[in-house]
C-alpha positions as CSV (number, residue, x, y, z in Angstrom):
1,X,-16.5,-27.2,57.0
2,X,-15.4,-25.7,53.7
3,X,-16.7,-23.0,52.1
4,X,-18.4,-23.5,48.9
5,X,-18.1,-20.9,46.3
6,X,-21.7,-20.0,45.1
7,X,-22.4,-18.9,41.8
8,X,-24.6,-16.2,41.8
9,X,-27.4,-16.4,38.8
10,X,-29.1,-13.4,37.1
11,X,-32.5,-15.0,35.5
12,X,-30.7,-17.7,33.7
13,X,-26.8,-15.8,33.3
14,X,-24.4,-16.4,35.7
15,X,-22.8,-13.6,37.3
16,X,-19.4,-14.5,36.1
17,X,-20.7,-14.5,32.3
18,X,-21.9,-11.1,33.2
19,X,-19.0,-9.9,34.6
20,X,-17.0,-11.1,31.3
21,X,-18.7,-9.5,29.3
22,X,-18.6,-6.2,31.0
23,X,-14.7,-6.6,31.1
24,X,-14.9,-7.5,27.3
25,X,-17.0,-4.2,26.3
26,X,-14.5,-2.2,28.6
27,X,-11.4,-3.5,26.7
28,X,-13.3,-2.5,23.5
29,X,-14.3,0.7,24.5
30,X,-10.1,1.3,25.3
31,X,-9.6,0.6,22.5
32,X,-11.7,2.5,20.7
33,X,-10.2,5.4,22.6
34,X,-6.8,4.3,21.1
35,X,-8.3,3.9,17.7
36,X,-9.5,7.1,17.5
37,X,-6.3,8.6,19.0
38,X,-4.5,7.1,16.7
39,X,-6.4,8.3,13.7
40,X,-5.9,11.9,15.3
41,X,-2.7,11.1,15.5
42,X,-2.3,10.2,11.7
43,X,-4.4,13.1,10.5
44,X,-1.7,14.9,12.0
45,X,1.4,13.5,10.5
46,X,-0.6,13.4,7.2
47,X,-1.1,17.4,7.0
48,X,2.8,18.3,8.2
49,X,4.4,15.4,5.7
50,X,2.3,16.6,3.0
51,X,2.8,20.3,3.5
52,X,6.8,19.5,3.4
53,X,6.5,17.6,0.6
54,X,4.9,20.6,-1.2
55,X,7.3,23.1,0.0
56,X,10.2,20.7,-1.6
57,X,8.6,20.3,-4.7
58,X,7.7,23.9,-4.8
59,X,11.6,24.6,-4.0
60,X,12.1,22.7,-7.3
61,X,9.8,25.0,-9.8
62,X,7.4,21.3,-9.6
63,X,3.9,21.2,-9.6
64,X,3.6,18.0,-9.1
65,X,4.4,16.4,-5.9
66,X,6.8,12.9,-6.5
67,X,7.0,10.1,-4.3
68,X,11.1,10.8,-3.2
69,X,9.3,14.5,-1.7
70,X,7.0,12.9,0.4
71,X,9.9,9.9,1.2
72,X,12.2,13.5,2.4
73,X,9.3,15.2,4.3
74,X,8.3,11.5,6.1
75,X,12.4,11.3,7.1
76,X,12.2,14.9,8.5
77,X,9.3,14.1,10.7
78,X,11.1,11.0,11.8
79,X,14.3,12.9,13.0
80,X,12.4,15.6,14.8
81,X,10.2,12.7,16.8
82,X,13.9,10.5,16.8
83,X,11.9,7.4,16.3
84,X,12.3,4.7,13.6
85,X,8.3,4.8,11.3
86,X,7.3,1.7,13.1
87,X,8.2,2.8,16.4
88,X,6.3,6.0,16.3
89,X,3.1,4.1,15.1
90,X,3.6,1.8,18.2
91,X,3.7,4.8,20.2
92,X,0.2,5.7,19.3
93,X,-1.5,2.9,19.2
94,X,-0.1,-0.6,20.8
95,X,-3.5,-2.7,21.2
96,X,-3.8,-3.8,17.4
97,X,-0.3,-4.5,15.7
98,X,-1.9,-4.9,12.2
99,X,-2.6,-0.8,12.5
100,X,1.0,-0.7,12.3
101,X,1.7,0.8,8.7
102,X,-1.5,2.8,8.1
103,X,-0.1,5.5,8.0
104,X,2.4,4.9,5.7
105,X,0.0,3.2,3.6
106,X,-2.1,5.7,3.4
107,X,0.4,8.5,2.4
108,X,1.3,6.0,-0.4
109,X,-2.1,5.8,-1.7
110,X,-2.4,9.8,-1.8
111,X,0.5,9.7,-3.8
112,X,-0.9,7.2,-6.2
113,X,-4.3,9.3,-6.7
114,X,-2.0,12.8,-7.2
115,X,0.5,12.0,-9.1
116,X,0.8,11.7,-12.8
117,X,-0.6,8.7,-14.9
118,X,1.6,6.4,-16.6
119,X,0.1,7.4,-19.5
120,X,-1.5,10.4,-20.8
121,X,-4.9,10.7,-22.1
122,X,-3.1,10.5,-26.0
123,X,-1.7,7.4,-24.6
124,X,1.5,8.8,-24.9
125,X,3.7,7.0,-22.0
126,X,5.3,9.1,-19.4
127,X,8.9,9.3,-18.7
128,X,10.2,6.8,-15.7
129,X,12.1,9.3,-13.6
130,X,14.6,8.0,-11.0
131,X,12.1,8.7,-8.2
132,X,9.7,6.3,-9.6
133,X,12.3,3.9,-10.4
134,X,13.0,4.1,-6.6
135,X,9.7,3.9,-5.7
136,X,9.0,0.7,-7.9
137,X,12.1,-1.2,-6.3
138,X,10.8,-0.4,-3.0
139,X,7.7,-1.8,-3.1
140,X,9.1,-5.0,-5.1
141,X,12.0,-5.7,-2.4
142,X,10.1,-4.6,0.4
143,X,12.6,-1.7,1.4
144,X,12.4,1.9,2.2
145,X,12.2,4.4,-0.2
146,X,15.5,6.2,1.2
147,X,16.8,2.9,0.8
148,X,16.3,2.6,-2.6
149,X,17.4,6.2,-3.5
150,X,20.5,5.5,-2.2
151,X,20.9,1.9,-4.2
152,X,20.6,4.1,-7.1
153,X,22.6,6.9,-6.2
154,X,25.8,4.6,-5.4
155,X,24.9,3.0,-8.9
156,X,25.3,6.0,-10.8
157,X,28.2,7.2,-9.2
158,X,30.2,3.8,-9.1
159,X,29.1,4.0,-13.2
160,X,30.6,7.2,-13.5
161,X,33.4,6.8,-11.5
162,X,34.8,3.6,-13.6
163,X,33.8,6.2,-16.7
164,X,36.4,8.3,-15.7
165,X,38.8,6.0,-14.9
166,X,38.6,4.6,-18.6
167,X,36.9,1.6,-17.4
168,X,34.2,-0.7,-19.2
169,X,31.2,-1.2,-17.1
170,X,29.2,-3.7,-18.3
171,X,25.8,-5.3,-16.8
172,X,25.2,-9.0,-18.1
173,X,21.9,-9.1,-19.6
174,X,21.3,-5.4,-19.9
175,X,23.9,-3.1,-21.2
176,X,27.6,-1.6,-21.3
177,X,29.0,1.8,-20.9
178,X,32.2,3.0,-22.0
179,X,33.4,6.4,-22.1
180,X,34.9,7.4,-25.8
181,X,35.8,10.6,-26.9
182,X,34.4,12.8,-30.1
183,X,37.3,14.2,-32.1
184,X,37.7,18.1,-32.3
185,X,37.1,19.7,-35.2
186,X,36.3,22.5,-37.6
187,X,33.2,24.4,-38.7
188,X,32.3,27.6,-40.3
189,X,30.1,30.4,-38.7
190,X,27.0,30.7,-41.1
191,X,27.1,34.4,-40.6
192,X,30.8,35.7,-40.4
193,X,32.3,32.7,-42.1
194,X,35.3,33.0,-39.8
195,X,36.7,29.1,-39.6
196,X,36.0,28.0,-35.1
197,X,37.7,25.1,-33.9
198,X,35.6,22.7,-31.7
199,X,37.5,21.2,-28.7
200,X,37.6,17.2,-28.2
201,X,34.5,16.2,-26.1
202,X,33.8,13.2,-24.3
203,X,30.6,11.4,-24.6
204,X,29.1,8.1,-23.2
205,X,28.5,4.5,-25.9
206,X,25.2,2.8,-24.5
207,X,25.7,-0.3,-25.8
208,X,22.4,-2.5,-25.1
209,X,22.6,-6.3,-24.5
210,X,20.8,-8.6,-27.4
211,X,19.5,-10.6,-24.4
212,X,17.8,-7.3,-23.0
213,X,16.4,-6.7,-26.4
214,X,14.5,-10.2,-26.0
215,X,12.9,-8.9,-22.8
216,X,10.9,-6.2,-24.7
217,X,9.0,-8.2,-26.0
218,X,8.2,-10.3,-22.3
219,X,4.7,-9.8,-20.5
220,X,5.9,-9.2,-17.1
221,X,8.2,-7.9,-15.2
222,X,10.5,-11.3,-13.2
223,X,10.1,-12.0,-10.2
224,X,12.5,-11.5,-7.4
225,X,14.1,-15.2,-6.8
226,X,14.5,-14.1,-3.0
227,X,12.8,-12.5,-0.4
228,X,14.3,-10.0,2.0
229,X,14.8,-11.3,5.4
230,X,12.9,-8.8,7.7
């Protein structure tokens, strides 16, 4: 004769359901064990990248922190764990992948309540430095910040490096550098008239395309025609 598997019944719940749902509240309780590690966790990170990225802005007579100092101070976190960002959140929390990022995210929004307004309370605009320039393409393109910086940095120095070679660098739809040189020449002191000759100097021509000109005047900013392939 077979055995026939009972089920046992609790009022009017099976057992099973009750078992289920006893599993289900222990998986939730886990995990909000790793929730709460994780946030530990991140409090953690928080105070040492922030406390770097004062000491490097601090190291540059700033007050203000920028967003390349907190970029540096996340990097030197990263090297002393020796884990890609993404693979040190996994490492404290791997129930929930959409926790992945939080921290990031939230180091970013820090930054946005800190640092300075584009405009000041005259409405006067503030100067775009190369930091928020880096920042801005980062978050269009989807790329790290480091990433960025160095986009930039090769830019500049590929500009300057067909400057010296007496080269014409020109970017359709935005501008043209070329390097020309100002004459030497003469001038008088003001005070002991003696006659000082200046050297020949060299000097930069920004010439700025008429098609860029017609941007000005354009509401927003175009949008990228391609996404980055992650």
């Amino acid at each position: 004769m077979k055995s026939e598997t009972k089920t046992i019944v609790t009022g009017i719940i099976k057992f099973t359901s009750v078992k289920n749902y006893i599993n289900e509240v222990e998986k939730m309780r886990i995990a909000k064990d790793a929730v709460n590690k994780y946030i530990a966790e991140f409090d953690d990170v928080q105070n040492v990248v922030i406390k770097e990225a004062k000491r490097l802005a601090l190291a540059e007579k700033r007050s203000t922190i920028l967003k390349p100092d907190v970029a540096a101070a996340l990097e030197k976190y990263l090297r002393r764990k020796n884990l890609p960002w993404t693979e040190t959140a996994k490492e404290v929390i791997k129930h929930n992948p959409t926790d992945l990022g939080k921290i990031s995210k939230a180091i970013r929004d820090w930054i946005k309540e800190h640092e300075k307004p584009l405009r000041t309370a005259s409405g006067k605009l503030n100067k775009l430095n190369q930091g928020q320039l880096a920042a801005a393409i980062a978050d269009k393109f989807n790329l790290q910040l480091t990433e960025t910086g160095e986009i930039i940095d090769f830019l500049i120095a590929q500009v300057a490096q067909d400057l010296r070679a007496g080269r014409r660098t020109y970017f359709r739809g935005f501008a043209s550098f070329v390097k020309k040189i100002h004459p030497g020449r003469k001038y008088r002191h003001p005070k002991t008239g003696e006659i000082i000759q200046l050297p020949p100097r060299p000097y930069v021509d920004f010439t700025v395309s008429p098609a860029f000109l017609k941007t000005l005047g354009a509401a927003k900013i175009p949008r990228a025609n391609k996404k980055r392939k992650q």
